[in-house]
C-alpha positions, -999 to +999 in steps of 0.1 A: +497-201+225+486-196+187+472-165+175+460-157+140+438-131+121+411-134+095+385-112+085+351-121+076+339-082+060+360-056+045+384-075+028+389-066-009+356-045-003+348-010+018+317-023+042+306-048+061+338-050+086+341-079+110+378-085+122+391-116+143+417-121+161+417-158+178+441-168+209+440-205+203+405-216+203+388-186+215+377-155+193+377-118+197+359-097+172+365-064+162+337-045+147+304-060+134+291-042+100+264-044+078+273-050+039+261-018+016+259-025-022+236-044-044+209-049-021+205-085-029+237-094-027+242-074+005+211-088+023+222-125+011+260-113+030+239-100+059+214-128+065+242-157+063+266-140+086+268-165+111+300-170+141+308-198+168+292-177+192+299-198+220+337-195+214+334-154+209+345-144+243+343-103+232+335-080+210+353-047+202+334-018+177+357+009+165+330+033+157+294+040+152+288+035+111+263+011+102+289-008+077+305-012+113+283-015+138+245-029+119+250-068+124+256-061+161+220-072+170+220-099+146+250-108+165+233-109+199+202-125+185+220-155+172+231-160+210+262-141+218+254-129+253+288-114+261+302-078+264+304-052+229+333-026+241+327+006+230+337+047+234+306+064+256+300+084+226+301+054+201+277+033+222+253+064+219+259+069+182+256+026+178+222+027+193+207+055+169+223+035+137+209-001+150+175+017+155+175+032+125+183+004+107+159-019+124+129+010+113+143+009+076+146-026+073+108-027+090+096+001+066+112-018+034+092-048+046+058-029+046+069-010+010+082-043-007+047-066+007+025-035-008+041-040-041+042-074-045+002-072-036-002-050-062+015-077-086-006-107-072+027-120-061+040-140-032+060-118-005+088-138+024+115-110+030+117-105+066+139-083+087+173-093+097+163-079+129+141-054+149+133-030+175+141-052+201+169-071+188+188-036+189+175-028+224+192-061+236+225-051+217+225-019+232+224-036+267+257-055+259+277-024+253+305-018+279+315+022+275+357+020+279+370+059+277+401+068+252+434+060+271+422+041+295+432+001+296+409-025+306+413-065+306+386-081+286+398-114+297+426-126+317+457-127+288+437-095+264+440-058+272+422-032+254+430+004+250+410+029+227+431+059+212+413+085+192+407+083+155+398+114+144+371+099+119+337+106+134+322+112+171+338+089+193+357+067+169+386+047+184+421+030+174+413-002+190+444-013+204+451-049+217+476-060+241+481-099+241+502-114+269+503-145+286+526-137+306+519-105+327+552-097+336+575-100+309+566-073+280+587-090+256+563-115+255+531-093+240+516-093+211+500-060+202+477-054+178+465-022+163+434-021+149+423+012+130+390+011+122+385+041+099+413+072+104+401+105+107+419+136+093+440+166+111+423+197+112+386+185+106+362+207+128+345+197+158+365+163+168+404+159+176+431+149+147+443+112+151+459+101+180+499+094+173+508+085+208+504+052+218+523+017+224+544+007+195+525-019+175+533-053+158+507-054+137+485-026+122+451-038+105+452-005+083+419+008+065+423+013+032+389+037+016+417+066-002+445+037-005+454+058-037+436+092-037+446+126-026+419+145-012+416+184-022+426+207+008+402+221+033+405+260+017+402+248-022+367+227-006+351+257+015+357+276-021+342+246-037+315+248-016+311+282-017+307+283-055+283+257-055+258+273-035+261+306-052+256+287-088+226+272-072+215+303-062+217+322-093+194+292-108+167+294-081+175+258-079+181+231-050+212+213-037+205+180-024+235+167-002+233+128+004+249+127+037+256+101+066+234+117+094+266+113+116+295+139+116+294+143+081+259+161+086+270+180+116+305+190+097+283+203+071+261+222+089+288+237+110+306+251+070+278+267+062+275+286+092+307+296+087+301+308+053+270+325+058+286+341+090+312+354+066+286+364+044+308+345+017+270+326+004+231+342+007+214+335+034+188+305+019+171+283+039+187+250+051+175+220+062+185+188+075+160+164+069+169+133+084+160+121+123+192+102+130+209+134+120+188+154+145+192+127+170+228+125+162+232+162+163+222+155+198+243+132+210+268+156+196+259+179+220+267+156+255+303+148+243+324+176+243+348+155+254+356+143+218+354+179+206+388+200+193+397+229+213+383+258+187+351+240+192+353+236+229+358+273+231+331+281+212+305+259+226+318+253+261+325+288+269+307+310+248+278+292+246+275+292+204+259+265+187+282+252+161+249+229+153+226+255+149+219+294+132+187+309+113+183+300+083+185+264+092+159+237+104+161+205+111+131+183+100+117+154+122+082+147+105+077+124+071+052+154+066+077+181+070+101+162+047+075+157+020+067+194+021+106+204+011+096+189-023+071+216-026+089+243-022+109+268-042+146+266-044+169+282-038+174+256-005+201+235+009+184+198+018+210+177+036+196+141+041+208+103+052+213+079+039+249+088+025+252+063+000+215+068-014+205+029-006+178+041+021+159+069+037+147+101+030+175+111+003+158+090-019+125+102-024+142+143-026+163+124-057+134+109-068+117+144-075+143+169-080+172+150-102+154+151-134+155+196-130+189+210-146+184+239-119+194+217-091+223+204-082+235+168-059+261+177-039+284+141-033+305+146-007+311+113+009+326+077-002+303+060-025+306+021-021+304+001-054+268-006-066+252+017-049+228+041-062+253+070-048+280+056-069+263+053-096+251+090-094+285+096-086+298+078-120+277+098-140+252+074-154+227+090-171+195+075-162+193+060-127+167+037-107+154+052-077+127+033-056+120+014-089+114+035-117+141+055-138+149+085-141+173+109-159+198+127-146+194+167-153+206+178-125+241+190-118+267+166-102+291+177-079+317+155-064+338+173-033+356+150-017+376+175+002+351+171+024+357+132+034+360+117+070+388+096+056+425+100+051+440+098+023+469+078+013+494+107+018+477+118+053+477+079+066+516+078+053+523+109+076+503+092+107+523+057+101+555+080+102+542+098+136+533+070+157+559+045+165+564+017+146+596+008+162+583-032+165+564-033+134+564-070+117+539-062+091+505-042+079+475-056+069+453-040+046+416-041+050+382-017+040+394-009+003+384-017-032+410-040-050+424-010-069+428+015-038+449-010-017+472-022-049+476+016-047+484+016-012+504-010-006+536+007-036+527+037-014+535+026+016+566+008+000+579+038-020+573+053+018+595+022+039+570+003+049+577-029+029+557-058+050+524-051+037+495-077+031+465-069+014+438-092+035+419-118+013+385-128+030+382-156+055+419-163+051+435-166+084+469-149+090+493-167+116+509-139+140+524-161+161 
């Protein structure tokens, strides 16, 4: 038996993850993610992605981002008919993101043919996929609960282990064993999709217990970055909205509609419970986020205990207080630009390449009164990143525009570890067989970083994974 790794996504790069491990001729994937960056480049990444689906025998999804979950009905529409392994609360959390994207991609469609009718010019840019490609994704999901093993063919176990990153995220690990009754003979493979943080609200800190692995394909986001802690961010946080305050101005918060959103939500009520900021209106204006916010609320199984005992026996909504609203309707959402600050507008996308962020950026950047609150990764060439760089005139939905506004970058507030925090989990967990590390979701710089890290910290066998390259295991 020959088994070997490659990666066709998220090697040398932060999004589009697609992991394979292959057991002689037959192929196992783990996670299927959309590309996020230039949007021509990404949608040239996206349209050619293309697999033997008749040798893919599974597929295995860490968690419910779109840069890990968004080809997943691309997937199934170029034929794969066989079962997507998932948490419960990541198959609910996969079907909003595929949705979503599937209604963005439509509405880009409809916005891009308008304009090039305006211009007299021809228009062929089609969807990747649609409503009903997702639908018949969603279908193939298999829901496998944390620590609990199932066979997902005859020789391949799969266990999932908490992550700690967002709502029912998952260490994917996979047991590989020909023969059943000798354990010497496995191959286990630890697959880490993105690792959460300790002492994040709402959702548990990493898992540390579970089987020894030989092999750890290790995200990368923070390979060289130390995050501020939780107490210096909350102040952070709580400055920022005071400042705005005092200006009459608004904060606009680019945020991934799922746990970041919820996360936020759930600070501010803290702080205006403390009465550490005014009470100003708040609202969450993006539909996945409310949807999310949702599914949030029929998995408290993949809450912490402080929020289990709020929630669960109390009956307090960590998702909900006064002064905040969530906003549903393209009316409602255009009507937030009309209005007086001072106001909190949290909105998707996170990386501002889509959705409703875009248009509040689009009419409140230019006023030095408000303020854009980054508090998320920004992947290289997107419009986020750029925002985050601090260029000072920007391109939002096609015509430039100069940045007045303040930037803010809190990072204190990311769903990733940081180098440090993912040295401290590699040192919990038991890495007694350990043969080596591979390196994958990380810009060039962050896992060069990493990988003196991890050797300054005894972990010498480290790879950095170059795309498409396959890795012989064994």
């Amino acid at each position: 038996m020959a088994i070997k790794c490659f990666s066709l996504g998220a090697a040398g790069e932060v999004t589009g993850s697609k992991h394979i491990f292959q057991i002689d001729d037959r192929i196992f994937m783990v996670d299927c993610g959309s590309f996020q960056g230039k949007r021509r480049e990404s949608d040239e990444k996206n349209r050619n992605f293309q697999i033997d689906t008749d040798k893919l025998e599974s597929v295995i999804i860490t968690h419910g981002h779109l840069d890990h979950v968004g080809l997943l009905p691309l997937l199934t529409k170029h034929g794969y008919s066989g079962n997507i392994y998932a948490t419960p609360a990541t198959r609910d959390i996969a079907n909003l993101v595929m949705m979503d994207s599937a209604r963005i991609q439509a509405h880009d469609a409809e916005f891009l043919a308008k304009q090039a009718r305006k211009k007299g010019e021809k228009f062929s840019w089609k969807p990747l996929y649609n409503e009903a490609d997702c639908i018949s994704a969603a279908n193939q999901i298999v829901s496998l609960s944390y620590n609990r093993k199932m066979f997902i063919a005859p020789d391949v176990q799969l266990e999932f282990f908490d992550a700690g990153h967002i709502l029912g995220s998952a260490f994917a690990n996979i047991t590989i064993n020909p023969n059943k009754t000798n354990p010497k003979k496995e191959t286990r493979i630890l697959y880490t999709g993105d690792i959460g943080r300790k002492c994040k609200p709402i959702i548990r800190n990493p898992s540390v217990d579970m089987p020894a692995p030989d092999y750890i394909y290790l995200e990368s986001t923070y390979g060289d970055t130390l995050h501020v802690n939780h107490d210096f961010a909350m102040k952070e946080l709580e400055r920022i909205v005071r400042e705005a305050c005092a200006k009459k101005g608004k904060i606009i918060i680019p945020s991934f509609a799922i746990e970041r959103a919820q996360e936020l939500v759930f600070y501010l009520h803290l702080l205006t419970d403390q009465k550490k900021i005014p009470v100003i209106p708040i609202y969450v204006d993006s539909p996945m986020a409310s949807n999310a916010t949702s599914v949030f609320r029929v998995h408290p199984e993949c809450y912490d205990e402080s929020v289990n005992e709020a929630f669960l026996k109390h009956h307090k909504n960590p998702f909900g207080f006064n002064s905040l609203t969530y906003t549903t309707s393209v009316e409602e959402s255009k009507r937030l630009n009309k209005k007086e600050g001072p106001m909190i507008i949290i909105s998707a996308d996170g990386m501002c390449e889509a959705g409703r962020v875009l248009y509040h950026l689009a009419n409140e950047i230019t006023n030095p009164k408000n303020t854009v609150m980054i508090v998320g990764y920004m992947a290289e060439n997107t419009l986020g990143r750029r925002i985050y760089d601090g260029q000072e005139e920007v391109k939002i939905l096609g015509d430039m525009y100069k940045v007045g506004a303040k930037i803010e970058r809190c990072n204190g507030f990311s769903a990733h570890a940081d180098y440090s925090e993912m040295i401290e989990w590699l040192n919990e967990i038991d890495t007694s067989r350990l043969k080596k590390i591979f390196l994958v979701h990380g810009e060039a710089e962050q896992q060069k970083g990493f990988k003196q890290h991890l050797a300054d910290a005894g972990f010498s066998h480290v790879e950095i994974v170059e795309p498409e390259k396959e890795y012989k295991l064994v």
